[in-house]
N, C-alpha and C positions, 0 to 999 in steps of 0.2 A: 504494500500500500504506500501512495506518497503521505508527505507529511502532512499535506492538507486531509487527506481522508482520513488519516488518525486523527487529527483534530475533530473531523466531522462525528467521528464516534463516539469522542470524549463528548460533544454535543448532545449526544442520542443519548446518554447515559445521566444527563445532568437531572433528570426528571426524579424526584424522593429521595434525594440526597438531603442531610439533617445538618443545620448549620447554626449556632450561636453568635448572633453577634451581641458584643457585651462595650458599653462605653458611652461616648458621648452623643447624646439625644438632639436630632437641633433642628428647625424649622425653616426651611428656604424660600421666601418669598420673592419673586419677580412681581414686577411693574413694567409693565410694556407701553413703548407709548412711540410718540415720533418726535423729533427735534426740528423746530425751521425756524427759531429765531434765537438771539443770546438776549439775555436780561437785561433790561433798563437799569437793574439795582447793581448788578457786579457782571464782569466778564464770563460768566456761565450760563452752558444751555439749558432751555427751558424745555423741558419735555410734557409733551400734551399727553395723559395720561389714557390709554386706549385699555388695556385690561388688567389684571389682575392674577397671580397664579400662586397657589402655595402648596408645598410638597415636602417630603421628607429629607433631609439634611444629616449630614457627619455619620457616626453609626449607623442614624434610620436608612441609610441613601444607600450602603452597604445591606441592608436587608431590600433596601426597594430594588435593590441589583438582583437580588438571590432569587429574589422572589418573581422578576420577569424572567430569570433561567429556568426556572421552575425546580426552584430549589425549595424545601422545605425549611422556613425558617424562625427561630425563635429571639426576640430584640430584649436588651435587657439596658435600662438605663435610669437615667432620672429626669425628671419634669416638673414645671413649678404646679401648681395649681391655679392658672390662669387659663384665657382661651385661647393661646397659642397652645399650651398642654391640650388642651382636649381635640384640639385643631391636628395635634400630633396621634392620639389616640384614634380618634376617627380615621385619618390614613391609615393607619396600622390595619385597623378593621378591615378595610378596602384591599389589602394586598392578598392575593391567593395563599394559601396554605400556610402563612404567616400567623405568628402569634406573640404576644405583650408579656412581657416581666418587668415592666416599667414601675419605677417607685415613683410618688409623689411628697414632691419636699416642700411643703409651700412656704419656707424661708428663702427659695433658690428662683428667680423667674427663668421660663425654659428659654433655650437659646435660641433668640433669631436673627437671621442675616437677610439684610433686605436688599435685594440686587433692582436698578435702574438701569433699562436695557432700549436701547433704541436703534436701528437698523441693524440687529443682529451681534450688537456693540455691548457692551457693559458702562455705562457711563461715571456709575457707581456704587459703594455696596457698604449697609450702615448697619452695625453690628450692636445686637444686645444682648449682653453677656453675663456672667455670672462664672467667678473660680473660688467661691466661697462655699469651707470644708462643708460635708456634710452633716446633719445632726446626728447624735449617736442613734436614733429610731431607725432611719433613712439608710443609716452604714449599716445596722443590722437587716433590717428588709434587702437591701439591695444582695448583702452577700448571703442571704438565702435563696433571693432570685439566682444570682450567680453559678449559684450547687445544682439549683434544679435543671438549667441552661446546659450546664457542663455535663452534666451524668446524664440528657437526655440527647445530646449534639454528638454528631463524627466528627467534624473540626468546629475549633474555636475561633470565631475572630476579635481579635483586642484594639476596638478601634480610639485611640489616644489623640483628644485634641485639645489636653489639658486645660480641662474645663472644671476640674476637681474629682469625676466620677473614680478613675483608674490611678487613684495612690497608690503607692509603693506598698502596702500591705494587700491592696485588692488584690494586682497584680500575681503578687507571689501564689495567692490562693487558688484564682485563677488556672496561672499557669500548672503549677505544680499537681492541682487535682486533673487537668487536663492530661498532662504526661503521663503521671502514673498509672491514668487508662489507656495509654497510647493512642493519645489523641494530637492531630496537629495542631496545631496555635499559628495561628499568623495576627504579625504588630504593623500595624500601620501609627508607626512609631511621633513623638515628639520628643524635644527637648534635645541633649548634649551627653545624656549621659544612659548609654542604651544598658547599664549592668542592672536595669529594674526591673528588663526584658529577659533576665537569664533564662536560658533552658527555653526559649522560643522558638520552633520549628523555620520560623522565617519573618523577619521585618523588610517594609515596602518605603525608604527613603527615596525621597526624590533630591537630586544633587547638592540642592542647598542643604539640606537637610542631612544627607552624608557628608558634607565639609562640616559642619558645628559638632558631629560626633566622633570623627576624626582628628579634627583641627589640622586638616591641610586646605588650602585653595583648590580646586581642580579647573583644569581647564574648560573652557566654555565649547572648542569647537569638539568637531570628529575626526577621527583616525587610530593609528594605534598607538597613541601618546597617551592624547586622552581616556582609548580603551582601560592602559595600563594603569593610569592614576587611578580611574575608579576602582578596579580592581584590588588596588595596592591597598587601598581608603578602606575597601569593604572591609579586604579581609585580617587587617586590623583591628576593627570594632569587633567584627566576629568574634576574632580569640582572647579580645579583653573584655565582651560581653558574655562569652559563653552560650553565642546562639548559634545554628545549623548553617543558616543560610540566610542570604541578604537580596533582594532584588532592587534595582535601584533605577527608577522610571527619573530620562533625561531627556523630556520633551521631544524638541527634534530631534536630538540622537537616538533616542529608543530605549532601549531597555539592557541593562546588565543581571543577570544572573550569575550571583560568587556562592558555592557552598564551600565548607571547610574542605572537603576535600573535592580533589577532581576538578576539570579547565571550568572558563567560565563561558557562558554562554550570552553575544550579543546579540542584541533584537534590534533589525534596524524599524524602525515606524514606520507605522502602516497607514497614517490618513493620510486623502488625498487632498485636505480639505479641514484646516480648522476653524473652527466658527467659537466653540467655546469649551474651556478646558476646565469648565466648573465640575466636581466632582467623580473626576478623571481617575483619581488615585483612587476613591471608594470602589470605582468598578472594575479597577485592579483587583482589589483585595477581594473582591465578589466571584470573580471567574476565576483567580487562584483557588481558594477555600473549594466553593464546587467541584472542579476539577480535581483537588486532591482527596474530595468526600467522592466521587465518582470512578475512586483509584488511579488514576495518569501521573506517568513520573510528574516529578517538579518542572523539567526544563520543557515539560509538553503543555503542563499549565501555564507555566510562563508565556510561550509561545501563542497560546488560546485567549491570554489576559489583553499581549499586545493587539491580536486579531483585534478583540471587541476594544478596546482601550480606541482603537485608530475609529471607530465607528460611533463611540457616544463623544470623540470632540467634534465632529462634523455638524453634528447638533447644536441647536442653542439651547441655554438652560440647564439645569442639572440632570442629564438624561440617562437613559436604560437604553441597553441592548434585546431584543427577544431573540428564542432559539431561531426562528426560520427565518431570521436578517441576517446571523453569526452563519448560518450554513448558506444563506445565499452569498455573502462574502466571500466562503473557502470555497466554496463553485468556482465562482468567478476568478476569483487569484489564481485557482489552479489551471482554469482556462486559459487567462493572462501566460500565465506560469510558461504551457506547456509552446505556445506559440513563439514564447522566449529562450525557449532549450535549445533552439543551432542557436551559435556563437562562434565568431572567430577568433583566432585565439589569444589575440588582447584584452577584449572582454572577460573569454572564458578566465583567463589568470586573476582579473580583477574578482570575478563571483570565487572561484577557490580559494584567494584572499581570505574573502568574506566568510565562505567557509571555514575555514580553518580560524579565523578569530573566534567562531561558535564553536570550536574543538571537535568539528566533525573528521573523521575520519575518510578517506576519498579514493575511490576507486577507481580501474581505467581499465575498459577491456577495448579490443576493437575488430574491425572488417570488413568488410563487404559488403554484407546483406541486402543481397541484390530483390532477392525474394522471401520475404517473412517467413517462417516456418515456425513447428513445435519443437526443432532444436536448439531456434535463436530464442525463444521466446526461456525457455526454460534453464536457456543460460544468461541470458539475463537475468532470471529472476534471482539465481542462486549468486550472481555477482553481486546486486543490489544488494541480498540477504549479508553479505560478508565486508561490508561499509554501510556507511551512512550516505553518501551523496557518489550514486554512479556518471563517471563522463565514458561515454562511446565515441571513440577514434572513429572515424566512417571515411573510406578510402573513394577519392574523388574516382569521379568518371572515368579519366585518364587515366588514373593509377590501376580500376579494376581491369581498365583492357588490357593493360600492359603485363596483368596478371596471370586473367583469365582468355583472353583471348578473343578474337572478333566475333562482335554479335554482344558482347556483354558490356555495359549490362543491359538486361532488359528494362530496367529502372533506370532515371535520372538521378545523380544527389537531391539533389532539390528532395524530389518527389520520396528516395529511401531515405534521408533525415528528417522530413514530418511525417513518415510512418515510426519512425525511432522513436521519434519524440512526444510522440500520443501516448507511448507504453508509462505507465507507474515506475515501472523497474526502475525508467531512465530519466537522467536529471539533468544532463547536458547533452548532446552534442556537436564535435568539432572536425568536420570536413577535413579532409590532407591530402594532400597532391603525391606526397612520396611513395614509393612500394612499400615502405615498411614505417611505422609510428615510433621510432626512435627517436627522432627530434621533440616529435611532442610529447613523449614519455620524460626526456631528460628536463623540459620547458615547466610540465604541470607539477612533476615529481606526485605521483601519487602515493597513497602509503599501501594501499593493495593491488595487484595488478594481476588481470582475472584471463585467465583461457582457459578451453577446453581439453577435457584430458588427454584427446588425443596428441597431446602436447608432454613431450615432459619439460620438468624446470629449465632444465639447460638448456630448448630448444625454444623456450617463449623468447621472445624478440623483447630486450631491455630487463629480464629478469637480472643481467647482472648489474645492471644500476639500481634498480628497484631495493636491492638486499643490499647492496652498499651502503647508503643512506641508511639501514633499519627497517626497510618497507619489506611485505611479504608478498610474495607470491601462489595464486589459487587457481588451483584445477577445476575447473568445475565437468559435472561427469555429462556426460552425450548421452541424449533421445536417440538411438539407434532407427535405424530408416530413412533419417531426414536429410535432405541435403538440398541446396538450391540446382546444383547439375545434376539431381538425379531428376530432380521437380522439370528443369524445361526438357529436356530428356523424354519424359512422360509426356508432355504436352507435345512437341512436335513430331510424334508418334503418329 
């Protein structure tokens, strides 16, 4: 399968998945309106106020996430006793399969952030808040809520926006009952000092946010400068916080993924189109959490967070993803995708780059294939199965005649590199004019390099540079019967 159709499955799987979110409760209000004049009183626009919108915020907006994946889930936080509280209750109500462990504190007014939005713009956003401790009633209630959340949830989410909910003694309680059931924890972390997060399955810094726990600057742009600093930043705070793994959303650069151990894995972004990046990180933390309650490695969830992550900023508002938008995406990409698999081989070096920054592994088999068959098909699969990203050498026009002989091929390149390139197995191919792909074996350096048995080691073409370098070389075994000159053979019978 390609990597988009494993994603698509982690999709199909997201359905009764149990998720706790536990933290900070807050109220998002938008004001829509239009701007056509500045003010007689001060140099600011006057916005004509067209409608009204209020929705869930901070933890709630991580449950409004889960909850259009169709994920099962349960909110745990605090609220004042005002009508923004019940204005937050009543959405709760409204979410499918969702349910409240909300405390009511009415020493605390609930959090609202009131956004002013006009042609698709934010113009601005007025905030009312409250980070005053909780009463002792309210700390007990809440961490009974908490116990009931945790012992009923597959993962945990701990969403921190240091509003008072998630002290340093919640936290530990938290976490620790969470683990000791083997349950994941994900931190969408605040502050400077991530050692409150110990024992956390994974926290979701976003780059400022990894520089203040750090205390290094990072760079702003992309490459493998700044891959490297992030990386270095992660996995620092990892081993003096004592947590698993760190993902670290960097807007236009995309996404890093550091675990303690093992390479790191970069995600370059996927919108084509930002409109508004309000609650972007929540629906990280929402397609992570599902994903790992739906069983998908980490670097697959990750990979499924940036999909939907690149889809709720093209939106205005604090928005949601649903499953049949996240699978019409990974269609699509993959369509995009497969149309993008010949490359020449400037390109191609620049994508294996890219690759190998994600720590994939990279294959290289190649041929002819003049005529599809169930010998190619079945060595390709078993190439693919033995890396992570296969490229197929495919021997130009010229090179198969010079091989094969006149009349061959019965195919164009052209026309055999987009039958290549429709198969799943395959993820590049790279045209070559030469009889034999030695230049582009020394050029890509693969780490595995894949023929048929009828081959042995010593007789595959670059096997001795391949294991030079450390790379391996793979037999893969033959469909017996198949061949393309036994195939026109048959036909011109």
């Amino acid at each position: 399968m390609s990597e988009r159709s494993d994603l698509a499955d982690i999709v199909a799987r997201l359905s009764g998945v149990r998720v706790a979110v536990i933290g900070d409760v807050m109220l998002d209000r938008y004001i829509y309106g239009a701007v056509e004049r500045v003010s007689p009183e001060a140099p600011i626009p006057v916005l004509r106020v067209e409608r009204e919108q209020a929705m869930l915020g901070g933890a709630g907006n991580v449950a409004r996430n889960l909850s259009a994946l169709g994920a099962a889930t349960t909110l745990v936080g605090v609220i004042g006793a005002d009508a923004d509280g019940a204005a937050v209750v009543s959405a709760i109500g409204e979410l499918p399969h969702a349910t409240s462990g909300l405390v009511v504190d009415p020493r605390r007014p609930t959090t609202l952030k009131t956004r002013f939005v006009a042609g698709g713009q934010q113009l601005l956003r007025a905030d009312r808040e409250t980070a005053l401790a909780l009463s002792a009633e309210s700390e007990a209630a809440l961490e009974a809520a908490v116990e009931r959340a945790v012992d009923w949830a597959g993962v945990v989410v701990l969403s921190d926006y240091a509003k008072g909910v998630l002290e340093d003694a919640m936290l530990r309680r938290a976490i620790e009952r969470a683990r000791d059931e083997g349950k994941p924890v994900i931190v969408d972390p605040r502050g400077s000092d991530y050692r409150r997060y110990r024992r956390a399955s994974l926290v979701t810094p976003n780059r400022h946010e990894l520089e203040l726990a750090s205390g290094a600057a990072l760079p702003r742009g992309a490459g493998e400068e700044a891959d490297g600093a992030v990386e270095q930043a992660a996995r620092r705070v990892l081993m003096q916080a004592g947590i698993d793994a760190m993902l670290v959303t960097r807007s236009e650069q995309g996404m890093t993924l550091v675990q303690q151990a093992g390479r790191p894995v970069h995600l370059a972004a996927e919108a084509r189109e930002v409109f508004d990046v309000s609650g972007a990180g929540d629906t990280v933390v929402a397609v992570l959490a599902a994903a790992l309650g739906a069983g998908a490695a980490l670097a697959d969830a990750a990979r499924l967070a940036n999909t939907v992550a690149g889809i709720v900023v093209g939106k205005v508002g604090t928005a949601v993803a649903y499953p049949d938008e996240v699978l019409h995406q990974l269609r699509a990409e993959e369509v995009m995708g497969g149309e993008a698999k010949v490359l020449g081989l400037e390109a191609a070096l620049d994508r294996v780059a890219g690759w190998r920054r994600k720590g994939l592994r990279v294959g290289f088999t190649n041929g002819c294939f003049d005529l599809l068959h169930p010998g190619h098909v079945s060595l390709l699969a078993q190439a693919r199965a033995g890396c992570d990203r296969l490229i197929v050498g495919l021997n130009s026009d010229s090179s198969v005649a010079r091989l094969k002989g006149p009349g061959r091929p019965v195919q164009g390149e052209a026309a055999r590199a987009l039958v290549l390139a429709s198969l799943q197995s395959v993820d590049m191919v790279v045209v070559f004019a030469d009889d034999t792909p030695i230049e582009l074996i020394r050029a890509i350096r693969p780490d595995v390099l894949i023929k048929g048995a009828d081959y042995t080691v010593a007789t595959v073409v670059g096997a001795d540079i391949v294991q030079a370098y450390g790379g391996k070389v793979m037999l893969a075994e033959i469909v017996p019967g198949h061949s393309t000159s036994a195939t026109i053979k048959r036909l011109s019978r």
